[in-house]
C-alpha positions as CSV (number, residue, x, y, z in Angstrom):
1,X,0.0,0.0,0.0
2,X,1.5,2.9,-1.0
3,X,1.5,6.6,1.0
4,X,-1.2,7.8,-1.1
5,X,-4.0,5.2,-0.7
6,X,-3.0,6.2,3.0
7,X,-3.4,9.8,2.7
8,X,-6.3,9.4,0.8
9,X,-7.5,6.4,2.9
10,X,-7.2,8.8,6.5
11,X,-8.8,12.1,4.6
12,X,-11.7,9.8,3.5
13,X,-12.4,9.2,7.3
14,X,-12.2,12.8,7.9
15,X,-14.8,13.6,4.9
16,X,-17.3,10.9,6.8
17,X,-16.6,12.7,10.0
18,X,-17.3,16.1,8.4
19,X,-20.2,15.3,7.1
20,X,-21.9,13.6,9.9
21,X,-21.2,16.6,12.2
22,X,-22.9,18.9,9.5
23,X,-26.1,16.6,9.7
24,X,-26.3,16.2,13.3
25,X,-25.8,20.0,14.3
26,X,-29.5,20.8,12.7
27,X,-28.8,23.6,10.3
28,X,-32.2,25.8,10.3
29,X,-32.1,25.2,6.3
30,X,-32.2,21.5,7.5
31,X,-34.4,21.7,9.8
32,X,-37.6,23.1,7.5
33,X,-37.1,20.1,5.1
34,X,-39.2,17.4,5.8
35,X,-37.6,13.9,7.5
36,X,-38.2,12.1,4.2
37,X,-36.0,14.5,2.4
38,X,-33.7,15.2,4.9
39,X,-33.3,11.0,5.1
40,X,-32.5,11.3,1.5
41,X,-30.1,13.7,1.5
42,X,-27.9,12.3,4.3
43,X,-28.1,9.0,2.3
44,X,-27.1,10.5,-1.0
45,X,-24.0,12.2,0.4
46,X,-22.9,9.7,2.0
47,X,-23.7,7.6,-1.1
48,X,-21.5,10.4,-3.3
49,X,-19.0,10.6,-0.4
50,X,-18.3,7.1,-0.8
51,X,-18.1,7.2,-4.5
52,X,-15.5,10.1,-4.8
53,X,-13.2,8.0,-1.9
54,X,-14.0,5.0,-3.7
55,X,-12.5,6.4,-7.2
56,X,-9.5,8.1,-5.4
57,X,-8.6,5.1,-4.1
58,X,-9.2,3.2,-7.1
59,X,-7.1,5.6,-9.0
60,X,-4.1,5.6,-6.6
61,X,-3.7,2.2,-6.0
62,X,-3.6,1.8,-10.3
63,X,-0.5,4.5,-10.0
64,X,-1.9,8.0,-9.5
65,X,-0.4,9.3,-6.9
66,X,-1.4,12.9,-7.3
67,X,-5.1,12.3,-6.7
68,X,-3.9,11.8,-3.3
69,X,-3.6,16.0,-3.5
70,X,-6.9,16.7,-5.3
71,X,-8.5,14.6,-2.9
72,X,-6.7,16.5,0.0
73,X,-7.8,19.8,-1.4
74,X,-11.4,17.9,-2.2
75,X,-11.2,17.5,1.6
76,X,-10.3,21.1,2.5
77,X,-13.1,22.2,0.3
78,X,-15.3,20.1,2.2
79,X,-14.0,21.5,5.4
80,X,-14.8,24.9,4.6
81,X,-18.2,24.6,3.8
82,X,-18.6,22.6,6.9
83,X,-16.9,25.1,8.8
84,X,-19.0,28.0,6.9
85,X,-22.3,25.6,7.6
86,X,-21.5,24.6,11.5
87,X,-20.7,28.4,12.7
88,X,-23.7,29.7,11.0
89,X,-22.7,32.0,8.4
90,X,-24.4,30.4,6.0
């Protein structure tokens, strides 16, 4: 296993983390959204979550090393909207 399926591997945890915090703080905007859709959305980012982790892994274990950084700036991306989302200026 090389250091970039790690990387990649460790940030992937982090996205899953990152998103589940975002859910479970109860954004207002999630809040009006009725449980059905809100079920729905949680399951289909997780769902997309998985994919993009899924591909960069895929991709780095074939010999792409440097989707190990566009998945680490993928993951600061992700962390600033959650950051933007869970102090509530968005």
């Amino acid at each position: 296993m090389s250091w970039a399926t790690v990387i990649i591997f460790l940030l992937g945890i982090a996205n899953f983390a990152i998103n589940r915090a975002v859910f479970d703080r109860g954004h207002p905007l999630f809040a009006r959204l009725p449980q059905a859709s809100q079920t729905l959305g949680q399951r289909a980012a997780l769902a997309s979550e998985f994919a993009v982790l899924f591909f960069a892994l895929l991709l780095s274990v074939e010999g792409w090393p440097g989707y190990a950084w566009a998945y680490a700036v993928y993951t600061a991306v992700n962390a600033g909207a959650a950051w933007l989302i869970l102090t509530r200026r968005v």
